[in-house]
C-alpha positions as CSV (number, residue, x, y, z in Angstrom):
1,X,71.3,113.3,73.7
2,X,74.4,111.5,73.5
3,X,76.5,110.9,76.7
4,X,80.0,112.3,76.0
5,X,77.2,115.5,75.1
6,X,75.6,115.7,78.2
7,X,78.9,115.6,80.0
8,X,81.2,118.2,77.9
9,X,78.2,120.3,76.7
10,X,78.9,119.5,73.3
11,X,82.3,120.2,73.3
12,X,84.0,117.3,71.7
13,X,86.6,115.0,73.0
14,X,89.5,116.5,71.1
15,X,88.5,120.1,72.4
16,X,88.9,118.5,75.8
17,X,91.8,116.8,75.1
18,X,93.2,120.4,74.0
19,X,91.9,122.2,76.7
20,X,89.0,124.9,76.0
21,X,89.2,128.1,77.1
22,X,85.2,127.1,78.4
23,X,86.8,124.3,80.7
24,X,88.4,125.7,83.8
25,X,91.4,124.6,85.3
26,X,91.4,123.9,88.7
27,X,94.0,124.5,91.0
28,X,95.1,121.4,93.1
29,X,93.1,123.0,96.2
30,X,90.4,122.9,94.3
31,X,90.7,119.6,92.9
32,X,91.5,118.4,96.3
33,X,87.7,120.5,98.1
34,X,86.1,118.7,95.2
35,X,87.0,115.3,95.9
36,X,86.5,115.5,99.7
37,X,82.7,116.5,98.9
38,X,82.5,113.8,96.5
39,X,83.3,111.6,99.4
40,X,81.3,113.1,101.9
41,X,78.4,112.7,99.3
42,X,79.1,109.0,99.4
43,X,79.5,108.9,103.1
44,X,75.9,110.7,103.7
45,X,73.8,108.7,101.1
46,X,71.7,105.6,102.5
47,X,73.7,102.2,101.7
48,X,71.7,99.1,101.5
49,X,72.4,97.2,104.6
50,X,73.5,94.1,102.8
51,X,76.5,96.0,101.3
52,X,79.5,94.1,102.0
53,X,81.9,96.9,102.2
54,X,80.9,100.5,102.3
55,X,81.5,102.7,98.6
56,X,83.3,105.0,100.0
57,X,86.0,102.3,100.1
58,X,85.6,102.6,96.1
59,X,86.5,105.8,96.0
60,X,89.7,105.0,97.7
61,X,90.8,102.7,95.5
62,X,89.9,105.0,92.4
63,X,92.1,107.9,93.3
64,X,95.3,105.7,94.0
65,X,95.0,103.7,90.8
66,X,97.0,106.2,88.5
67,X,99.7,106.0,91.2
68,X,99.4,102.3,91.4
69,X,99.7,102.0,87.3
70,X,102.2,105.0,87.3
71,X,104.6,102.7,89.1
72,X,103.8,99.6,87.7
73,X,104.4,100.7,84.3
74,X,107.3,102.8,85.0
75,X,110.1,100.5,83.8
76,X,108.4,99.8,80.7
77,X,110.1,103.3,79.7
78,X,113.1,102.7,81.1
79,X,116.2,102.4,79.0
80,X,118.9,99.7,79.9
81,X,118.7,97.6,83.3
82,X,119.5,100.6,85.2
83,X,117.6,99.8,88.8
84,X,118.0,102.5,91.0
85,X,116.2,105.2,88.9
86,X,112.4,104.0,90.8
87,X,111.7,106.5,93.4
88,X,110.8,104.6,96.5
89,X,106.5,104.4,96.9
90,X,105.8,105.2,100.8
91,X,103.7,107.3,103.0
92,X,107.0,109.8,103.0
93,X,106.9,109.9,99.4
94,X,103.4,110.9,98.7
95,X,102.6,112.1,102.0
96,X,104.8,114.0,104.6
97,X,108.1,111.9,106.3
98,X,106.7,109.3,108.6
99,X,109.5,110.3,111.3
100,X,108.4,114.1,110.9
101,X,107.8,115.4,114.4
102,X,104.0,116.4,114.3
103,X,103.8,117.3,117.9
104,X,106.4,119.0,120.5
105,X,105.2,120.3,123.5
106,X,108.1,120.7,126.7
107,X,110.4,118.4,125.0
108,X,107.5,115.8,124.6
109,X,108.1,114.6,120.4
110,X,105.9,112.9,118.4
111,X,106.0,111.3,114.8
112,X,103.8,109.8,112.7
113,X,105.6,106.4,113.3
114,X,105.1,106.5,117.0
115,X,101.2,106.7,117.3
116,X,100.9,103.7,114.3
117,X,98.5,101.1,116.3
118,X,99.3,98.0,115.0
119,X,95.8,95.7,114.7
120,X,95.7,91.9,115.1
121,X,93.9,91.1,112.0
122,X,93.7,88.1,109.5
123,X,91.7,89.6,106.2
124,X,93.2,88.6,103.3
125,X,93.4,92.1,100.3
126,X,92.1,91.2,96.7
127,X,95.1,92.1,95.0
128,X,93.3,92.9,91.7
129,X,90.7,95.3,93.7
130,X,92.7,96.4,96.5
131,X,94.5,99.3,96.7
132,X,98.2,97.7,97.0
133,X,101.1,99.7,95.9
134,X,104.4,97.7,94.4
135,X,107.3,99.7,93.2
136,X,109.0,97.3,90.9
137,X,112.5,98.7,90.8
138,X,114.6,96.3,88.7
139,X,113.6,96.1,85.1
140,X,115.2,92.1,84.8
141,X,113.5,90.9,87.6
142,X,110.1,92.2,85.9
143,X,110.9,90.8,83.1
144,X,111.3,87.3,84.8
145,X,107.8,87.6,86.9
146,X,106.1,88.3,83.6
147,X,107.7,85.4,82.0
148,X,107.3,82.8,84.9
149,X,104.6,83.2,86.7
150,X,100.7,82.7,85.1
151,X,99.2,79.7,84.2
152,X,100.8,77.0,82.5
153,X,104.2,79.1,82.9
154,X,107.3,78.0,84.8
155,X,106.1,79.2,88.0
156,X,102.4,78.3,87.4
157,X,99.5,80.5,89.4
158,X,100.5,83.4,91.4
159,X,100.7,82.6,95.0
160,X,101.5,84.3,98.2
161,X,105.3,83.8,99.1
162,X,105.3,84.2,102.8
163,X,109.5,84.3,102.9
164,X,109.0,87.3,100.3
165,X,105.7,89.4,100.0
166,X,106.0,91.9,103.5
167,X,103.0,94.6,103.1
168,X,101.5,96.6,105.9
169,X,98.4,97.9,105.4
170,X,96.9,101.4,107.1
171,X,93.5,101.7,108.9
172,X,90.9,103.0,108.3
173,X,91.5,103.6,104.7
174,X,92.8,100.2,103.4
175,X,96.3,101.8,101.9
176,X,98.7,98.3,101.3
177,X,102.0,99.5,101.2
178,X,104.8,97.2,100.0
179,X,108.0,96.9,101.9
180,X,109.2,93.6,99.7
181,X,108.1,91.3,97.0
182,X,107.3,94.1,94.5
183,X,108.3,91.9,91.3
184,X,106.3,89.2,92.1
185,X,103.0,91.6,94.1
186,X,103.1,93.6,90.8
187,X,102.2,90.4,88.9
188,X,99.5,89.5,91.9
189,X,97.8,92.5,90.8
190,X,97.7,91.6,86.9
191,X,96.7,88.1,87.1
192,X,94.7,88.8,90.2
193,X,95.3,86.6,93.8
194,X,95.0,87.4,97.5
195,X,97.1,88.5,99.8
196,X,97.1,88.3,103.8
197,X,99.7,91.2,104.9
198,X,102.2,91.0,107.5
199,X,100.7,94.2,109.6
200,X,97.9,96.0,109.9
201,X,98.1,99.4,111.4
202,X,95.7,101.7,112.8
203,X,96.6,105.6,112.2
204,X,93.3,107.3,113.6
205,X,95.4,108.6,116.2
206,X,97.5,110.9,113.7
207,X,94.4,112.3,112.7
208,X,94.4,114.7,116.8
209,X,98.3,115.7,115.5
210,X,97.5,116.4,111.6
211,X,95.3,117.8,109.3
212,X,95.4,118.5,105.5
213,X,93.9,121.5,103.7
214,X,95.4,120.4,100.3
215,X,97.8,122.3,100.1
216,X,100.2,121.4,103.1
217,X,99.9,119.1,105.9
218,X,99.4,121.3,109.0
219,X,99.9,120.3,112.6
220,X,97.3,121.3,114.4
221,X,99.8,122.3,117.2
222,X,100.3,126.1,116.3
223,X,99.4,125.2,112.8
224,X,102.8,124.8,111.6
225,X,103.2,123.3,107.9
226,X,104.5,119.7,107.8
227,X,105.0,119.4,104.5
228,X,103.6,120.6,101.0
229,X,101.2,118.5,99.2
230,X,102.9,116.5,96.4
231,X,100.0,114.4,95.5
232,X,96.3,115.2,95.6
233,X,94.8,111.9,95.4
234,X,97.1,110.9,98.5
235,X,96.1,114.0,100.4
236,X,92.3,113.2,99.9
237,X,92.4,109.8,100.7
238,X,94.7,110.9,104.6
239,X,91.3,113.2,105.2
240,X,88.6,110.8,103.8
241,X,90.7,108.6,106.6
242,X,89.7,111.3,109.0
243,X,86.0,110.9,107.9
244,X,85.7,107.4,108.1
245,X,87.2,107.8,111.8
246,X,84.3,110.1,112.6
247,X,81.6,107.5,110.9
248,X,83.7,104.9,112.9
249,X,84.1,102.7,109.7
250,X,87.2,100.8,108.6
251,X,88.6,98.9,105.8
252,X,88.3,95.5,108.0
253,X,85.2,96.1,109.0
């Protein structure tokens, strides 16, 4: 039997691609159930002991690599050098507003930003493997990094430029978010290079304040909604973070 068979039943790839009526369309609830008991799956299997990371970490990376392309490609359509039209990529954009209030009790407020714990930490990210997320927003400056920097270019091998590359990177999970140096990080991750980032924060402690049912993020004061899930992949991978707290496993582990 041949593989693309076994998967779609026989259905080709261009009755996929067309959407049979035999192939159901989930709903982004369901899409987002299915993925949490994918990783749960991976969580609960046996892992050899000589494993250098956990898999689970895999799966991370997999669901925020169409964001990570998404953005990285996104001036490539762009028409003209206009450079403000490149939404901004944070945790408020995908997520809910870091300076939300996600608990109020007698006056007491707190925000996601608050309970951030930042952790001493000196690991290195494999940009090329890693989930890192640039948001190149100026199409000239793109241009340049492509043209300069490689081997036997202007600028030779990519290479960390401490005065310029700021990321932060969130624990458990292993999300490198990029608060400058997107040009030049965006190449980082074509050529391949590492990294070390500027912070590492720990945000386990959001996880007594929040939770996500994927469809909005809920505080689990009153169970008031936060915000409306904009992004699946983003909403699984704040629970699988909630997982990993419970199995006590982290991305610098």
């Amino acid at each position: 039997m041949r593989f693309k068979n076994f998967i779609f039943k026989s259905k080709t790839v261009k009755e996929i691609e067309r959407g049979s009526k035999d192939v159901p369309k989930l709903s982004a609830k369901d899409n987002f159930d299915n993925i949490i008991n994918f990783a749960k799956e991976i969580l609960e299997s046996n892992v050899s002991k000589d494993a250098k990371q956990h898999p689970v970490f895999d799966v991370i990376r997999i669901l925020g690599r169409g964001l990570q392309t998404d953005y990285m490609k996104y001036l490539l359509y762009i028409d003209g050098d206009e450079d403000n039209s490149v939404p901004n990529l944070s945790w408020s954009s995908v997520g809910f507003e870091e300076r939300a209030c996600i608990y109020n009790n007698q006056g007491k407020y707190l925000k996601m930003y608050d309970l951030k714990k930042e952790v001493k930490c000196k690991k290195k990210i494999n940009l090329s493997t890693d989930l890192i997320l640039p948001w190149p927003w100026h199409k000239r400056r793109l241009i340049r990094n492509l043209i300069d920097i490689g081997e036997g270019r202007k600028k030779n091998k990519w290479k960390q430029d401490f005065s310029n590359h700021f990321v932060e990177v969130w624990l458990p999970m292993g999300i490198a978010w990029v608060n400058g140096g997107n040009h030049s990080i965006t190449m980082g991750i074509v050529q391949g290079g590492e990294l070390e980032p500027k912070y590492y924060y720990d945000i386990s402690e959001v996880y007594k304040y929040v939770y996500c049912d994927g469809e909005n993020f809920i505080r689990t004061e009153g169970n008031k909604v936060i915000a409306k899930v904009t992004n699946v992949e983003f909403a699984a991978i704040f629970e699988i973070g909630r997982l990993l707290v419970e199995k006590g496993l982290s991305f610098i582990d």
